[in-house]
PALO-189333 format. One record per atom (N, C-alpha, C, O): chain; x, y, z. Coordinates in steps of 0.1 Angstrom, whole numbers, m for minus. Layout:
! PALO-189333
ch;xx;yy;zz
A;X;Y;Z
...
! end
This chain:
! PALO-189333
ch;xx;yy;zz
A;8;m12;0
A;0;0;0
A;9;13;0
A;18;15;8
A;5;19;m11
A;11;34;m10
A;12;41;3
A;2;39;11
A;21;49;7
A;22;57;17
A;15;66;16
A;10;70;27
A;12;74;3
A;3;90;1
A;m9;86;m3
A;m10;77;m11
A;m19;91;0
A;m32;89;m1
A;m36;100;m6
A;m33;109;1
A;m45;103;m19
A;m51;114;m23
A;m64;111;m19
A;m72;102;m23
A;m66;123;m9
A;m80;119;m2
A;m91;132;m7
A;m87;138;m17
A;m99;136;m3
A;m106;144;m9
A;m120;145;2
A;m122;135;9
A;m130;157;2
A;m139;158;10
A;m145;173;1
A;m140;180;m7
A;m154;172;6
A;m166;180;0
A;m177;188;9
A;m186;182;14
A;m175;202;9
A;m187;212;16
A;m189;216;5
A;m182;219;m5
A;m207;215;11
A;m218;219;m1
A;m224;227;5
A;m223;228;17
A;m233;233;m2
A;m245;242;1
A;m257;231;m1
A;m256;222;m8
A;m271;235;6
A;m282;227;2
A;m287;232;m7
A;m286;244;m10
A;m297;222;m16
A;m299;224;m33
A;m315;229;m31
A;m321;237;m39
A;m321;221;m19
A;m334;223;m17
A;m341;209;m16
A;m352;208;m9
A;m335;196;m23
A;m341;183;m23
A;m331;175;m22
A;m319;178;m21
A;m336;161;m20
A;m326;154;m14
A;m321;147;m29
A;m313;138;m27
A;m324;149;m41
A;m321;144;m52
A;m310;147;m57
A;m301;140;m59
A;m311;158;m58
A;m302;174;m62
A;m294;168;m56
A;m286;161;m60
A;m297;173;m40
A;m283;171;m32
A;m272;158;m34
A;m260;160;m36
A;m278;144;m34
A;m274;133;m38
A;m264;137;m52
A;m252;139;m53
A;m273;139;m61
A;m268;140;m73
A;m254;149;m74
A;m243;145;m78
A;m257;162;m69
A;m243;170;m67
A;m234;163;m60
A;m223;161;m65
A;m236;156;m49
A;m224;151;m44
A;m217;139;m54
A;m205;137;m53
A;m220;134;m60
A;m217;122;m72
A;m209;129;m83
A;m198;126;m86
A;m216;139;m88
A;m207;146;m91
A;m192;147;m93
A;m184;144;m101
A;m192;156;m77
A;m187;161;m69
A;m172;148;m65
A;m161;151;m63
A;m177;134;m64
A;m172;125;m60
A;m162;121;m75
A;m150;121;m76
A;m174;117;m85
A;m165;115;m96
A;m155;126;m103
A;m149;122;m113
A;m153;140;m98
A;m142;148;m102
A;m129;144;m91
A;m116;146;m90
A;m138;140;m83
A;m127;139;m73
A;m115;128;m77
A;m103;128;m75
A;m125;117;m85
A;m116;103;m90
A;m111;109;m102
A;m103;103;m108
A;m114;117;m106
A;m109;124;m120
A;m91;128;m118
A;m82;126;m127
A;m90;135;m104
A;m84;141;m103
A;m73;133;m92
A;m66;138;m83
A;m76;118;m94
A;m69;108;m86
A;m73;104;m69
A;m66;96;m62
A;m82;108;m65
A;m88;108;m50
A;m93;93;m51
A;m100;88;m60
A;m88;85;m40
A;m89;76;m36
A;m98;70;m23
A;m97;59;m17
A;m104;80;m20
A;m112;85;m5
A;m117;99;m5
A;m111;110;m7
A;m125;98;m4
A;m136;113;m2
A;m149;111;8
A;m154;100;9
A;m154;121;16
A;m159;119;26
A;m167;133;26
A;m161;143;23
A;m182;133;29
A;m193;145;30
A;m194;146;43
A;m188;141;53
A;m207;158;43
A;m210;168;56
A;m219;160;59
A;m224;153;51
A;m221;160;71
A;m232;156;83
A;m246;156;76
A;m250;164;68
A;m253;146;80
A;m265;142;69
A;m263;151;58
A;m268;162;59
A;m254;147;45
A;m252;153;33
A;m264;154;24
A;m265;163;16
A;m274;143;27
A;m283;146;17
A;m295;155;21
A;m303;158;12
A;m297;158;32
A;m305;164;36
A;m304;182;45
A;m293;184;51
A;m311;191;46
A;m307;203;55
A;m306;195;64
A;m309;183;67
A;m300;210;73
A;m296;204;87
A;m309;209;94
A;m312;221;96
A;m317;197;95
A;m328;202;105
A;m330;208;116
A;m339;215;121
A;m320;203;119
A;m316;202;136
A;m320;216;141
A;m322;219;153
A;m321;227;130
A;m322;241;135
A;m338;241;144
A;m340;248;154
A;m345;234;139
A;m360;233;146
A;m364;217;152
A;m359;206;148
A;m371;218;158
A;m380;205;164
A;m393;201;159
A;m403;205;165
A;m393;195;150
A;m407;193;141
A;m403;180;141
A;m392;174;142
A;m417;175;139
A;m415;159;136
A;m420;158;115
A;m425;148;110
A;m419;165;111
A;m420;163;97
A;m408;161;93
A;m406;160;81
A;m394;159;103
A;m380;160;98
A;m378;147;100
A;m370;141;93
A;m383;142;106
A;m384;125;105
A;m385;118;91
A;m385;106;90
A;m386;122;84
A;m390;118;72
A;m374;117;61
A;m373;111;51
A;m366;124;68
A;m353;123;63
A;m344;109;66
A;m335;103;60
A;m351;108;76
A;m341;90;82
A;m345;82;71
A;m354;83;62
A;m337;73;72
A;m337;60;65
A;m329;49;68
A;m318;53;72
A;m331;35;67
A;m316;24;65
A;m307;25;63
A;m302;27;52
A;m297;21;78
A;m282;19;68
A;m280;6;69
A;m286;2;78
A;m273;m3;62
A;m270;3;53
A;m278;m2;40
A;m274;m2;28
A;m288;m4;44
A;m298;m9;28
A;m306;m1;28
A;m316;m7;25
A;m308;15;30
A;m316;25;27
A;m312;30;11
A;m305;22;4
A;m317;40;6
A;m315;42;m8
A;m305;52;m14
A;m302;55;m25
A;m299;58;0
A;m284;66;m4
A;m274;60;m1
A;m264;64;m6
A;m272;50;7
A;m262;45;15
A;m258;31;m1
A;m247;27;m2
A;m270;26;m9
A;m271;18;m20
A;m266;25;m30
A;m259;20;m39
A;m270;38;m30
A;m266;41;m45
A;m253;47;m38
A;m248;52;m48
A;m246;50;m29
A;m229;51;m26
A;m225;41;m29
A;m213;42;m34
A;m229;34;m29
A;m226;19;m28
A;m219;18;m41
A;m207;14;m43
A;m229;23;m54
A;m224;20;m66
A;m214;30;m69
A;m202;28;m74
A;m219;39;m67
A;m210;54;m69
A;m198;46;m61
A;m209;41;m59
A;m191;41;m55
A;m177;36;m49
A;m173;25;m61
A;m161;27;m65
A;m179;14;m67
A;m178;8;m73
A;m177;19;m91
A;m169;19;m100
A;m185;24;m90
A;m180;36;m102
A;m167;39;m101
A;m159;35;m110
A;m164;46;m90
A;m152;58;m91
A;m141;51;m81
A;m133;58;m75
A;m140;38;m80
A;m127;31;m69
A;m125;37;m63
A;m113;40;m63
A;m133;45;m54
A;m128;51;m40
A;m136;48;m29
A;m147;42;m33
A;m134;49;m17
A;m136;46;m5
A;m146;61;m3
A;m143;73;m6
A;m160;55;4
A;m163;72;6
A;m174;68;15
A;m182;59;16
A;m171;83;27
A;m175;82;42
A;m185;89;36
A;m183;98;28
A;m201;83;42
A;m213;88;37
A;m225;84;51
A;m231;74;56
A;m224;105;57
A;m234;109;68
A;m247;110;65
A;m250;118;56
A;m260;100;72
A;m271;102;68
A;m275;104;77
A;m266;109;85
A;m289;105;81
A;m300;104;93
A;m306;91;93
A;m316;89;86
A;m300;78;104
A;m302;66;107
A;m318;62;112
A;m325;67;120
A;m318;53;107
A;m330;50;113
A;m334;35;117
A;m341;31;108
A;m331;25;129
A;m327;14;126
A;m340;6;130
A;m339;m6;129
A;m352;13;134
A;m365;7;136
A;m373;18;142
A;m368;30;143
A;m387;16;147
A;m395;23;149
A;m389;30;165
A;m387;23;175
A;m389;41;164
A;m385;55;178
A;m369;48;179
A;m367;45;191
A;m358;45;168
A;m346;43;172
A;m339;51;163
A;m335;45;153
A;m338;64;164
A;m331;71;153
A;m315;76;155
A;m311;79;166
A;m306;77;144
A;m296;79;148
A;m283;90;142
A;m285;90;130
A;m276;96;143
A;m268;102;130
A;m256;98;131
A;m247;100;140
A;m257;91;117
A;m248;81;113
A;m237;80;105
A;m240;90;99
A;m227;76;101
A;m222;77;86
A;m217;64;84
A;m213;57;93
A;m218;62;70
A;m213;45;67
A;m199;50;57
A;m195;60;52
A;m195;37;58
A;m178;36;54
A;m181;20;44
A;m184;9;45
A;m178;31;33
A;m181;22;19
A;m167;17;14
A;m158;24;19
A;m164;8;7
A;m147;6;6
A;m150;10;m10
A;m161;14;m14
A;m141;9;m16
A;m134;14;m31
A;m140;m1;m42
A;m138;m1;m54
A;m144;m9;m36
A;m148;m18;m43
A;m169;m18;m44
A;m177;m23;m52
A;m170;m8;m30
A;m186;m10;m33
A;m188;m16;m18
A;m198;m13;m11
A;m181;m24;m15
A;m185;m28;m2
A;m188;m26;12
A;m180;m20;19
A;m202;m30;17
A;m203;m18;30
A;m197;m24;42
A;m199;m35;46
A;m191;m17;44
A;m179;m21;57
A;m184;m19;70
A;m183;m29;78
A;m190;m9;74
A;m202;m9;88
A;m197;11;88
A;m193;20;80
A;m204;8;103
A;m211;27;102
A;m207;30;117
A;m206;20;125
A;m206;42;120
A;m205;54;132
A;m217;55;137
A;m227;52;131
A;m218;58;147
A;m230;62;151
A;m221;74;161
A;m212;72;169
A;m228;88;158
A;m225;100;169
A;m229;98;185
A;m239;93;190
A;m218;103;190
A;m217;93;205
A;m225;109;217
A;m233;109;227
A;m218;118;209
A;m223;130;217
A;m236;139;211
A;m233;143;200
A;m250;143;216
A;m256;146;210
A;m263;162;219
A;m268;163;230
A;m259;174;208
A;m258;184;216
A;m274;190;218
A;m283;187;210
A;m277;197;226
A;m294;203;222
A;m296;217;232
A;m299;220;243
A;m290;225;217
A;m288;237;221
A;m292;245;212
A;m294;241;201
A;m295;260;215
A;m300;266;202
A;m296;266;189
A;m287;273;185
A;m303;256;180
A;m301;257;168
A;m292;249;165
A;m284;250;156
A;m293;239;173
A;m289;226;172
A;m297;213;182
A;m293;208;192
A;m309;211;176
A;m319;206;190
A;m313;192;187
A;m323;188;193
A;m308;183;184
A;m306;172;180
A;m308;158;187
A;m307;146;183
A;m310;163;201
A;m314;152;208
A;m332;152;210
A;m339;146;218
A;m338;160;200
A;m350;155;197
A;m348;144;187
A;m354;134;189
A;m340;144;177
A;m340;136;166
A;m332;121;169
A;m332;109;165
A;m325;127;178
A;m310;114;177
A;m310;107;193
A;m314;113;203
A;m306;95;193
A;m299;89;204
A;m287;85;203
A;m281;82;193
A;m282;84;212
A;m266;85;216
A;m260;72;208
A;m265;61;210
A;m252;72;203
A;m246;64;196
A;m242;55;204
A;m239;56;216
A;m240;42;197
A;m242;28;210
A;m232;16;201
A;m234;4;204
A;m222;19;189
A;m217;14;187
A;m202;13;190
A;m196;4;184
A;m195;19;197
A;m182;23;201
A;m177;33;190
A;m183;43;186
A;m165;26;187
A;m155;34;180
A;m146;27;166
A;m134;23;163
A;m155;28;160
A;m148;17;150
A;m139;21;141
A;m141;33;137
A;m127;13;136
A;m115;15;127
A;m116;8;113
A;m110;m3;112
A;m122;12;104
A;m123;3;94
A;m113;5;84
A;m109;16;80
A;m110;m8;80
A;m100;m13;74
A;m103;m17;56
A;m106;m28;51
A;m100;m1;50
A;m105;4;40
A;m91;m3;26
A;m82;m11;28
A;m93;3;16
A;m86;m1;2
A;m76;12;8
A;m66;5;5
A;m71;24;13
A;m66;28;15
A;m60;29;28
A;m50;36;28
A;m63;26;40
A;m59;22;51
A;m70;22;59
A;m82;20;56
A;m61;28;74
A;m76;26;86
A;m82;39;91
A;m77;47;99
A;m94;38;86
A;m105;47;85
A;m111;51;97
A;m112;40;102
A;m118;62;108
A;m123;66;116
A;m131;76;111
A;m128;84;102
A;m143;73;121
A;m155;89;117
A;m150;91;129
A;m143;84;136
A;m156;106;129
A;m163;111;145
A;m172;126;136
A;m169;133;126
A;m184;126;144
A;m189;135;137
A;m198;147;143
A;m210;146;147
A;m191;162;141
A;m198;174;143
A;m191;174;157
A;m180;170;160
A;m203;179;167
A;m203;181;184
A;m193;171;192
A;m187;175;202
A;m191;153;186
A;m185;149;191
A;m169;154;192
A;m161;148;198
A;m166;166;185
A;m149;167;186
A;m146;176;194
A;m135;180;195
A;m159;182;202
A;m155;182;219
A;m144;180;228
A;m136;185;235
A;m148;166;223
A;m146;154;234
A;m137;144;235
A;m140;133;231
A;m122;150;240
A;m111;144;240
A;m116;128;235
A;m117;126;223
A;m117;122;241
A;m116;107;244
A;m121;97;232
A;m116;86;229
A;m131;102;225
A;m135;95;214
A;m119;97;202
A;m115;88;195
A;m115;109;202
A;m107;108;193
A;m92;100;199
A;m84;96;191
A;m89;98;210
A;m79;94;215
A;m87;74;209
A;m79;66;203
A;m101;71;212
A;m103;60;210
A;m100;52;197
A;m98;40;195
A;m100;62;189
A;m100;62;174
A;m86;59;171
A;m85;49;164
A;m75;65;175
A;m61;63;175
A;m57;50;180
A;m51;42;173
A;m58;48;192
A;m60;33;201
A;m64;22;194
A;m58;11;196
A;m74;24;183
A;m81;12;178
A;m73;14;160
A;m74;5;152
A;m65;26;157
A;m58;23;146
A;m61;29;134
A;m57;26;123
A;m69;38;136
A;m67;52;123
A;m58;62;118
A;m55;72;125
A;m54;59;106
A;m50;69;102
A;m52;77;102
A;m43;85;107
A;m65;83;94
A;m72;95;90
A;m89;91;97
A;m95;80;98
A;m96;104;102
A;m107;105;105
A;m113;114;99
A;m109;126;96
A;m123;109;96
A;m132;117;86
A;m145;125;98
A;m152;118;105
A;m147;137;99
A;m149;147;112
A;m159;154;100
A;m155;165;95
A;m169;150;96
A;m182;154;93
A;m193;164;103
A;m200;159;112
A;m192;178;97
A;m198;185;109
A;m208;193;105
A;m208;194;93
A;m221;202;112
A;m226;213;103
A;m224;226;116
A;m229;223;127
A;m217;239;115
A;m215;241;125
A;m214;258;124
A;m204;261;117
A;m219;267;128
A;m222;279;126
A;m216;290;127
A;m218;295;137
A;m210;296;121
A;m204;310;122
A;m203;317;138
A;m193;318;145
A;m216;320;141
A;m219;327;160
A;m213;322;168
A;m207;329;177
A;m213;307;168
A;m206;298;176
A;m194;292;180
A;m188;292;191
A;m191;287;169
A;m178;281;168
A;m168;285;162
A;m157;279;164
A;m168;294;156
A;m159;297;147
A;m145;296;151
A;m138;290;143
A;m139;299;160
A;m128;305;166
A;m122;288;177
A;m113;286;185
A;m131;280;172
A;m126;269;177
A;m125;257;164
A;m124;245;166
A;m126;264;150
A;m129;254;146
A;m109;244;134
A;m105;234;128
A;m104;259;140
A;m92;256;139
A;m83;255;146
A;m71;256;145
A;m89;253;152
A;m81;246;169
A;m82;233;173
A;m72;226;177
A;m96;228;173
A;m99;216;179
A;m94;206;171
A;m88;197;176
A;m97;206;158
A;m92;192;153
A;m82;189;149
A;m80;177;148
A;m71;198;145
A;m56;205;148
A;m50;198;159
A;m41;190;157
A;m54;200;170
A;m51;197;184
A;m54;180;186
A;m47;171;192
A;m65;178;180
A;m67;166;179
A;m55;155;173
A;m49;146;178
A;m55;163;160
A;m44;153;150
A;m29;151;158
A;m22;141;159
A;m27;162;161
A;m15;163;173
A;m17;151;185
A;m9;142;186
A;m26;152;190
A;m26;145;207
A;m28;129;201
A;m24;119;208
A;m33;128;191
A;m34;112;185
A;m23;109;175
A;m18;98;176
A;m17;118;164
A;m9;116;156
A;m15;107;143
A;m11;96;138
A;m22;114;142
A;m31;107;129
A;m37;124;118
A;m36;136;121
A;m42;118;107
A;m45;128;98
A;m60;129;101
A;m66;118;104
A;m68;142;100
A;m81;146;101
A;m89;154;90
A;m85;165;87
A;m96;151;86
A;m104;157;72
A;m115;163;81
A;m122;155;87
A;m117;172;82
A;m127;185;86
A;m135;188;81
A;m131;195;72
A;m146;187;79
A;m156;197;67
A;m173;198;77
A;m180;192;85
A;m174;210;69
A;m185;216;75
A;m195;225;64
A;m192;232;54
A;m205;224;67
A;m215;227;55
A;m210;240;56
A;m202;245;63
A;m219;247;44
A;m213;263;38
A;m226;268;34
A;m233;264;24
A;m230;279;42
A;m243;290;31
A;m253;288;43
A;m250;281;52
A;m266;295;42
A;m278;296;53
A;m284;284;44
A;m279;281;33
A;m295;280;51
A;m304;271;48
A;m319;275;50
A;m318;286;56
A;m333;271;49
A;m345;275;52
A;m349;271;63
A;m360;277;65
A;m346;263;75
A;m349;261;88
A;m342;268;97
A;m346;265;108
A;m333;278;98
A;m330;286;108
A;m320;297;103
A;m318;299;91
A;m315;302;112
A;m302;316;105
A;m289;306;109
A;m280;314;112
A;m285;294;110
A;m271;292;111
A;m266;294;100
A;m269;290;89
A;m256;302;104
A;m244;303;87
A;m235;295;88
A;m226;300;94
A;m234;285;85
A;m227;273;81
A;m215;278;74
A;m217;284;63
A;m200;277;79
A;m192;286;73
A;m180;281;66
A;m169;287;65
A;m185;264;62
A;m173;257;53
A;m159;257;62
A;m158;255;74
A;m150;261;52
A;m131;262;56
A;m129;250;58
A;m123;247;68
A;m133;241;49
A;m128;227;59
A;m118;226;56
A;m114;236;51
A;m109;215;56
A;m96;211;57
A;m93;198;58
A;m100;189;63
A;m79;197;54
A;m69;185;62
A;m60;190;68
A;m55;201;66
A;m59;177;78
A;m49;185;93
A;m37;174;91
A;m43;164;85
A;m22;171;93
A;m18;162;97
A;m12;161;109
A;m16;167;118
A;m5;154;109
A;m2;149;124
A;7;159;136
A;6;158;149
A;14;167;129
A;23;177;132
A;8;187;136
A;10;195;145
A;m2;188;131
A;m12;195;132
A;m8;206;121
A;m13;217;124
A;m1;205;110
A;m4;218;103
A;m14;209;89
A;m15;198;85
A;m21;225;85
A;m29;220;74
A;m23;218;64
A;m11;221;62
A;m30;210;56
A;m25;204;40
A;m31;211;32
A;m43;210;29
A;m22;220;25
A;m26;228;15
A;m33;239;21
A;m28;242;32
A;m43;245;15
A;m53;256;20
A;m65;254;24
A;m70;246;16
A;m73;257;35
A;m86;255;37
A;m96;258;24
A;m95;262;12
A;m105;253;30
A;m118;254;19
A;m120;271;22
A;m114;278;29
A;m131;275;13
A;m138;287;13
A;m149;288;25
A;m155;278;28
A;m150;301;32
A;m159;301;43
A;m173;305;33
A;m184;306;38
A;m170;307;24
A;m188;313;21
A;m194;303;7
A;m206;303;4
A;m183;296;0
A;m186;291;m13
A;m188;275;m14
A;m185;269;m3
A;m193;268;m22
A;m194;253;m25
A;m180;248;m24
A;m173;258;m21
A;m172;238;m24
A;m157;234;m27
A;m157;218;m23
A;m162;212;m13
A;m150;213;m35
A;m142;203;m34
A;m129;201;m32
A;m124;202;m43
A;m119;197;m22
A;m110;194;m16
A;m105;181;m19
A;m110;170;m16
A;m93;183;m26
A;m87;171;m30
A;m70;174;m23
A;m63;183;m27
A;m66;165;m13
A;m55;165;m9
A;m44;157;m10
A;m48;150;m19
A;m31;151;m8
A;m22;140;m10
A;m19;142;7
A;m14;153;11
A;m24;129;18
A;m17;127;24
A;m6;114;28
A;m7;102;24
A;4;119;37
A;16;113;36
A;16;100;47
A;25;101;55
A;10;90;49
A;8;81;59
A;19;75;67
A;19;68;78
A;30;81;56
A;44;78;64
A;49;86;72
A;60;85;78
A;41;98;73
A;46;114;86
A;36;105;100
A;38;110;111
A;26;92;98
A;22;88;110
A;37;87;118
A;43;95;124
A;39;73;115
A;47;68;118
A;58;73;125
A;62;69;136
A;64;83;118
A;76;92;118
A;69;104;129
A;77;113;131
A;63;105;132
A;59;116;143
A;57;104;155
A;60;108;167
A;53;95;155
A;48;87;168
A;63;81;173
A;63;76;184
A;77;83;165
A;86;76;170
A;92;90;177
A;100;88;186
A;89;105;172
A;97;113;176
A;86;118;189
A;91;120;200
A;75;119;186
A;68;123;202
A;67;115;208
A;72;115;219
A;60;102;203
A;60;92;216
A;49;94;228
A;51;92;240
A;36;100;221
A;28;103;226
A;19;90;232
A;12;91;242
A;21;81;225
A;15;67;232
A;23;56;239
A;19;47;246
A;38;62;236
A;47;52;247
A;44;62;260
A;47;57;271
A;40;74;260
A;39;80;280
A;30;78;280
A;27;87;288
A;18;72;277
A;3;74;280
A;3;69;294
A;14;66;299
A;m9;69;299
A;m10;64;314
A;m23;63;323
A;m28;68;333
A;m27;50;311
A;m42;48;314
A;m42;41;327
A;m51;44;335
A;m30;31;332
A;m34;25;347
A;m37;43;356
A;m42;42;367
A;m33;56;350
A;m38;66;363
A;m48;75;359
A;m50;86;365
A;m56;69;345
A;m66;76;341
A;m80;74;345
A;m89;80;341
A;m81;62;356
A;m95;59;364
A;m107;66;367
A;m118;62;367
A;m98;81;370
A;m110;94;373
A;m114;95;361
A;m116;83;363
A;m118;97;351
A;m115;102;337
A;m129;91;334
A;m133;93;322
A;m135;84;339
A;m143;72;337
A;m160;77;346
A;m171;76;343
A;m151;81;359
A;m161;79;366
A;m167;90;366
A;m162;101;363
A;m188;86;371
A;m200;92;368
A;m196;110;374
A;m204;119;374
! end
């Protein structure tokens, strides 16, 4: 396996339907294989607005199966189209009052490898999401993709030290950090946190965050996404804070390696004195 991975991600604006939306991202996916991307990964329920701005139950209508629902199938093909691997956020639905936000990890052949489920679920203005979602109940999975080993974490969860240290522990490379996340709020943290992240784990981070207002509420969704590597500096230039963009990057999987022998951030760890860190 090659060391450099041309990986790629995508902030979009919403089109208005979930057809459109689907369809632009396909697109959006096949320029990416155009242009050598071997991995590409979308925003937080990609096919749909971010409802989350209101509490209506007509937004239920967005959930579906993973992974035998009708976007997670037609990624399916679109991976088998364009030989890439591609992290694809929906709105989960795994039975009646079990809803979830999810993303599945498709491999480069078509094949569905399994899915994230969001562990932290925030419910704050203009982001009500624990009307819609329950807490993610699958751990922390590392999937073991055509280009290496793959981690989600997605939006509110990159808070939260611990999920991304889990991620590293269980053997990712790169995490794909699917968010939708507002101008008012975060801004001033949003080049910080996952930065900081790729540092304290020594792994690569793909960032992305939707871009443009939407019709359910005033969040301005303000894009810039990025790749982080392990040193924490970005790869190449951020995305645009106000525009559509496709991001196509080459990362180097051999600066893992080569940073974990010079920091040595996991030979000092010191979980036998991390006990507090557990408790209620």
């Amino acid at each position: 396996m090659a060391n450099v991975v041309r990986a790629a991600l995508v902030q979009a604006t919403w089109t208005g339907d979930t057809e459109s939306m689907i369809a632009k991202h396909e697109e959006h996916a096949r320029e990416a294989a155009r242009q050598g991307a071997k991995i590409i990964g979308f925003q937080e329920v990609f096919n749909a607005p971010y409802f989350c701005q209101v509490q209506e139950p007509e937004h239920y209508r967005w959930a579906e199966p993973v992974p035998d629902g009708p976007t997670v199938t037609r990624m399916q093909a679109l991976a088998r189209e364009t030989g890439m691997v591609i992290v694809v956020p929906v709105f989960e639905v795994e039975q009646s009052g079990f809803y979830y936000n999810t993303a599945a990890v498709i491999d480069a052949d078509g094949g569905y490898l399994g899915k994230y489920r969001k562990h932290h679920i925030p419910q704050v203005k203009g982001f009500w999401e624990k009307y819609y979602f329950k807490p993610g109940n699958l751990g922390w999975p590392v999937f073991d993709t055509a280009v290496g080993k793959v981690g989600v974490y997605i939006c509110y969860d990159r808070h939260f030290p611990e999920g991304w240290r889990q991620l590293g522990l269980n053997g990712a490379q790169v995490v794909y950090n699917p968010s939708a996340t507002h101008r008012g709020l975060s801004s001033h943290l949003w080049q910080l946190e996952q930065p900081a992240a790729a540092v304290a784990n020594e792994y690569f981070v793909a960032a992305i965050n939707r871009v443009g207002q939407e019709e359910y509420g005033d969040n301005d969704f303000y894009g810039t996404s990025y790749f982080v590597d392990p040193r924490g500096q970005f790869v190449g230039e951020t995305a645009s804070d106000k525009t559509e963009e496709l991001l196509v990057r080459d990362l180097d999987f051999g600066l893992i390696e080569e940073v974990r022998q010079q920091w040595a951030f996991y030979r000092d760890r010191r979980p036998d004195a991390y006990e507090g860190l557990v408790r209620p």
